[in-house]
C-alpha positions, 0 to 999 in steps of 0.5 A, a space after each residue: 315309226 317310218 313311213 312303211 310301218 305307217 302304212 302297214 298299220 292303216 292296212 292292219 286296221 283296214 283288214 281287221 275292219 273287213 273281218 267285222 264287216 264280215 261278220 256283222 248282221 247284214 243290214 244291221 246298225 253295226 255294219 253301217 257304222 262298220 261301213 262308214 268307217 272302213 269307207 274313210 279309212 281307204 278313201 282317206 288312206 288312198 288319198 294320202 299314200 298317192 299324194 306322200 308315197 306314190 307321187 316321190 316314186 313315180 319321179 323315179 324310174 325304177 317307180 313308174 310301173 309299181 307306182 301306176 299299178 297301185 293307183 289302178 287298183 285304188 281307183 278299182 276300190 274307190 269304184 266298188 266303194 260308191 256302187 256298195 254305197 248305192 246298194 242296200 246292204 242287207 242285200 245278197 249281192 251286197 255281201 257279193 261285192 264287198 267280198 269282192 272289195 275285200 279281196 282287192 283290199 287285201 290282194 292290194 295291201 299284201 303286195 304293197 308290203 311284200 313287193 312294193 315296199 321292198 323296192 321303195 326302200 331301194 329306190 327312196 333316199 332316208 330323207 324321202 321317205 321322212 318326208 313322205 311320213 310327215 306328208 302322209 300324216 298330214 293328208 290322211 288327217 285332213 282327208 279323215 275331216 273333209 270325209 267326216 264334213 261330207 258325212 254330216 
């Protein structure tokens, strides 16, 4: 598996959890725990992708616009992410903003693949993107336990 088949397999999970999110009863159990877990998965998948992926092509020129963009929009998620945490989630305005979150979620990844990935395959050497795969996997574990800790 290489780095970008990595990363569309956290975006396949990510989308897959926004459905049953969707779906799911508001202010049931099963949305809460549906909640939690799509909260790691992007907190912890944003953390590494920026650490393993974005960090090698922001050292490229041809990197720096895509790269900035994609940060930006993580940092628009992870926003939407703590006022969501803050909100009662049986609440309409609940459903409101996470459709909203789902939509970044979704625009965010669907470019990432159709036009991101392509020029970081451009612009990263083989070795680069080996590198960043191992990179990923390591950050992304170690952010999935430091979430888990915090949630205890």
């Amino acid at each position: 598996m290489d780095i970008y088949k990595r990363l569309e397999k956290d975006h396949d999970k990510q989308r897959e959890l926004i459905k049953s999110i969707k779906a799911s009863k508001p202010g049931s159990e099963k949305r809460a725990a549906l909640w939690t877990d799509i909260k790691v998965e992007l907190e912890a998948h944003a953390s590494a992708e920026e650490q393993a992926f974005y960090s090698k092509l922001m050292a490229k020129p041809d990197g720096t616009d895509d790269t900035r963009h994609a940060v930006e929009e993580h940092q628009q998620m992870h926003e939407m992410i703590e006022k969501l945490d803050a909100m009662d989630q049986s609440a309409d305005v609940w459903d409101d903003l996470f459709g909203e979150l789902a939509h970044k979620v979704t625009h965010h990844v669907d470019e990432e693949e159709d036009e991101f990935f392509p020029a970081a395959k451009d612009t990263l050497s083989d070795a680069q993107e080996t590198k960043a795969l191992k990179e990923f996997n390591d950050r992304k574990d170690a952010e999935i336990q430091k979430q888990e800790e915090l949630a205890d």
